[in-house]
N, C-alpha and C positions, 0 to 999 in steps of 0.2 A: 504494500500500500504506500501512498506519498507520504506518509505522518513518519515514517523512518527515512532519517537522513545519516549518511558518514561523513567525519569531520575530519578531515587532517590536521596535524597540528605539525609545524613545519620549525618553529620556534618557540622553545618553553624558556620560560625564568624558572626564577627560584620556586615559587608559590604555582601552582597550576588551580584555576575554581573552574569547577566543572559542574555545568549546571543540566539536569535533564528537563526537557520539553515533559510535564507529569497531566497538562488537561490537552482536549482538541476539541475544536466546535463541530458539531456535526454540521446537516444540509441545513437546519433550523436555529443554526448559530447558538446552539444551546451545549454550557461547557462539560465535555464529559470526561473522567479521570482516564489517563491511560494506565491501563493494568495488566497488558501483556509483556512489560519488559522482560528480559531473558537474562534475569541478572541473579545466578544461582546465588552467588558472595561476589565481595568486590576481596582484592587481595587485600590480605594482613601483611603481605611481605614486600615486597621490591618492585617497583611497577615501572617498564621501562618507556621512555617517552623522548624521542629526538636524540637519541644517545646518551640521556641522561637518566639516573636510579632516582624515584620518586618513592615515595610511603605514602600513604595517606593518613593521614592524621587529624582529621574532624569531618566530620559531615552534617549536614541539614535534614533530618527527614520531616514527611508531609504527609497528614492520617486526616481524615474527615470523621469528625465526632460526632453527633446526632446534629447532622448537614449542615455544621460550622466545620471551615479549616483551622487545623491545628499542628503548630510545628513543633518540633522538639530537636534533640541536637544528641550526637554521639562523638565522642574527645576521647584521642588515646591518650594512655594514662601511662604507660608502659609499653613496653616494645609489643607484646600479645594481650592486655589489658586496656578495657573500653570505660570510658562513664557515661551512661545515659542521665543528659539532662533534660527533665520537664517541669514544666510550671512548678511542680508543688512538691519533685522528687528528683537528689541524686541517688544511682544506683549505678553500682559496679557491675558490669554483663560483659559476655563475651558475642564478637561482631554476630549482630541478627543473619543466619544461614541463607534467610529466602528475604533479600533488603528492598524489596519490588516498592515501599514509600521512600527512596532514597531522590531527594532533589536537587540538592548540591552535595560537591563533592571538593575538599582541601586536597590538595597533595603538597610534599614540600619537597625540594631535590635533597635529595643524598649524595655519595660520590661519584664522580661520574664514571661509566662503566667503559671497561676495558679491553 
């Protein structure tokens, strides 16, 4: 379908924010959540990008609450250690398996690879 696009990225800095496309209008220009991304995990480890070692290290997700949007946020803590922040709770969790509310994404470069 057109709603999926590939992006090249031809030049990174230090910081990479990666944001995903998460609604589409339909024929009725009425907004609807996309929920078939194919996003089993994002890596915990070393994510290569223009020749350069990237981690990620924070993200933005996006949950619809009884049909209000609502964000919350995941911040590594340690090299395999996650904090989930929300409104009214931190918690210490390991990266959600199936991250299908993920909207943006940090990366930061690491060294560069050889």
């Amino acid at each position: 379908t057109g709603m999926f696009r590939k992006t090249k990225i031809s030049i990174a800095n230090k910081v990479l924010i990666i944001k995903l496309n998460i609604f589409s209008l339909n024929k009725k220009s009425i907004r609807q959540k996309i929920s078939k991304w194919m996003l089993k995990a994002i890596p915990t480890t070393t994510v290569p990008v223009c020749g350069k070692s990237y981690n990620v290290n924070s993200s933005v997700m996006h949950n619809e609450v009884q049909c209000t949007d609502h964000y919350s946020s995941i911040l590594r803590s340690k090299k395999s250690e996650w904090i989930h922040v929300d409104d009214l709770t931190i918690t210490k969790i390991r990266w959600p398996r199936n991250s299908k509310d993920i909207y943006i994404l940090f990366l930061e470069q690491r060294n560069n690879l050889k």
